[in-house]
C-alpha positions as CSV (number, residue, x, y, z in Angstrom):
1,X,61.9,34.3,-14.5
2,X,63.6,36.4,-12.0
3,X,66.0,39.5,-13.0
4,X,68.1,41.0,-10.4
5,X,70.1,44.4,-11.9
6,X,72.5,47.1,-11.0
7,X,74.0,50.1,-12.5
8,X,76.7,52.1,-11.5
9,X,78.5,55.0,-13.4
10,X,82.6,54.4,-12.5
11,X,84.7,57.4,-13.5
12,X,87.2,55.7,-15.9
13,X,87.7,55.0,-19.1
14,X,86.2,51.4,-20.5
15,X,89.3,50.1,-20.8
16,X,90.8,50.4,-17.5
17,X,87.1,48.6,-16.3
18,X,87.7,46.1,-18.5
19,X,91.0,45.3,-17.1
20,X,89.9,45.6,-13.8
21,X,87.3,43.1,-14.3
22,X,89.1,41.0,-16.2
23,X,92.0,40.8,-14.0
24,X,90.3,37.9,-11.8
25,X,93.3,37.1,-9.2
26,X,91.7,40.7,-7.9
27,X,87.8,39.8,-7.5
28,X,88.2,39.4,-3.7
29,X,89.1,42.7,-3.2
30,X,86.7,44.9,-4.7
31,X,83.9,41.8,-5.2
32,X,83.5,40.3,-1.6
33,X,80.7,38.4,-2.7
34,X,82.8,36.5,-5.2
35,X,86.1,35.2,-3.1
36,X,87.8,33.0,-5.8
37,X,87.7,32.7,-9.6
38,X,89.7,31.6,-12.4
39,X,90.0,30.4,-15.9
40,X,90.6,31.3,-19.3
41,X,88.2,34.4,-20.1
42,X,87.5,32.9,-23.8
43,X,84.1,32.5,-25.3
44,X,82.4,28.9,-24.9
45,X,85.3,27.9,-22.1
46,X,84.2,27.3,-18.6
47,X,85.6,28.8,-15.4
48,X,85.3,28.5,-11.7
49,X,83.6,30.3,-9.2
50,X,83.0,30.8,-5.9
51,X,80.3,32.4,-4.2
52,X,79.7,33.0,-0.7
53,X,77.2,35.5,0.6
54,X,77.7,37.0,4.1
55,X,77.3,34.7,6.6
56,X,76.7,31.8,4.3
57,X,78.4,29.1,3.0
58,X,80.1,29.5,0.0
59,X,79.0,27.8,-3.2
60,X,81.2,26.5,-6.2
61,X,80.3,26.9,-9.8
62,X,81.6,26.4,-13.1
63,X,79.6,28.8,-15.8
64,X,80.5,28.4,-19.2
65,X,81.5,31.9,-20.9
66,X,78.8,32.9,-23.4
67,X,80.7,36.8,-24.2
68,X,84.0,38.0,-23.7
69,X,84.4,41.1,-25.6
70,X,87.1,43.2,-24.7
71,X,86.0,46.5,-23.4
72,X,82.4,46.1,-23.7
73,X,80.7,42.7,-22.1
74,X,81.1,39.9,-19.7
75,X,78.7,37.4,-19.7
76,X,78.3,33.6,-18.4
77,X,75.6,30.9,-17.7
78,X,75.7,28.8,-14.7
79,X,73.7,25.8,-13.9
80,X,72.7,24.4,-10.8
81,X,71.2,20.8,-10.0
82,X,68.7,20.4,-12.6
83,X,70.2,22.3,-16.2
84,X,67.4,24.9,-17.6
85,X,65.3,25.1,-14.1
86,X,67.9,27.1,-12.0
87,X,70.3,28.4,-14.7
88,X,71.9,31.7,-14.1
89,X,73.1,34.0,-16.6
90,X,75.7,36.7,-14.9
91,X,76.0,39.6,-17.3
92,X,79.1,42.8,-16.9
93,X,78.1,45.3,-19.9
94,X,81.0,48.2,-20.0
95,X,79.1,51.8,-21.7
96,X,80.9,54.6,-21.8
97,X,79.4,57.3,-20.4
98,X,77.8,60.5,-22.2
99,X,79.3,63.9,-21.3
100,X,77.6,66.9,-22.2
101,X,80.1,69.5,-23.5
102,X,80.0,73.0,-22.5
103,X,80.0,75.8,-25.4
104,X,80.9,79.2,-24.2
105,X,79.5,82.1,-27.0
């Protein structure tokens, strides 16, 4: 099994991420990758999306929503040609980040 990950630390609180990420008439324009998606973000439902790497054709696919937990996770399974041979399971987890606090004396 292949495992492709990325981390990034955003400087905002979890729930403006989550709105941002959930508001999915906006994916093109901070998500090139993904041009066009849309359906109802609820666990088990499916929704449609499109792909297209640079260059490349783009791809349509219609992942069934395995998470949707406000503030926290995104996650979906999509299947292409043969089901269980080239599944792939996208995955948004929303941490908050730890700040150290400074004490003075």
């Amino acid at each position: 099994m292949r495992r492709v990950s990325s981390e990034i630390d955003i400087a905002a609180s979890s729930e403006l991420v989550w709105a941002i990420l959930t508001n999915l008439e906006d994916y093109p324009r901070w998500n090139p990758f993904i041009p066009g998606i849309e359906g109802d973000l609820s666990p088990g439902a499916s929704i449609r999306v499109v792909i297209q790497p640079p260059g490349a054709k783009g791809m349509t696919f219609r992942p069934r929503l395995l998470a949707v937990v406000p503030g926290r996770e995104l996650r979906w399974l999509g299947k292409l040609l043969v089901p269980g041979i080239f599944d792939g399971e996208h995955n948004f987890w929303i941490e908050p980040a730890v700040r150290a606090v400074e004490r003075s004396g």
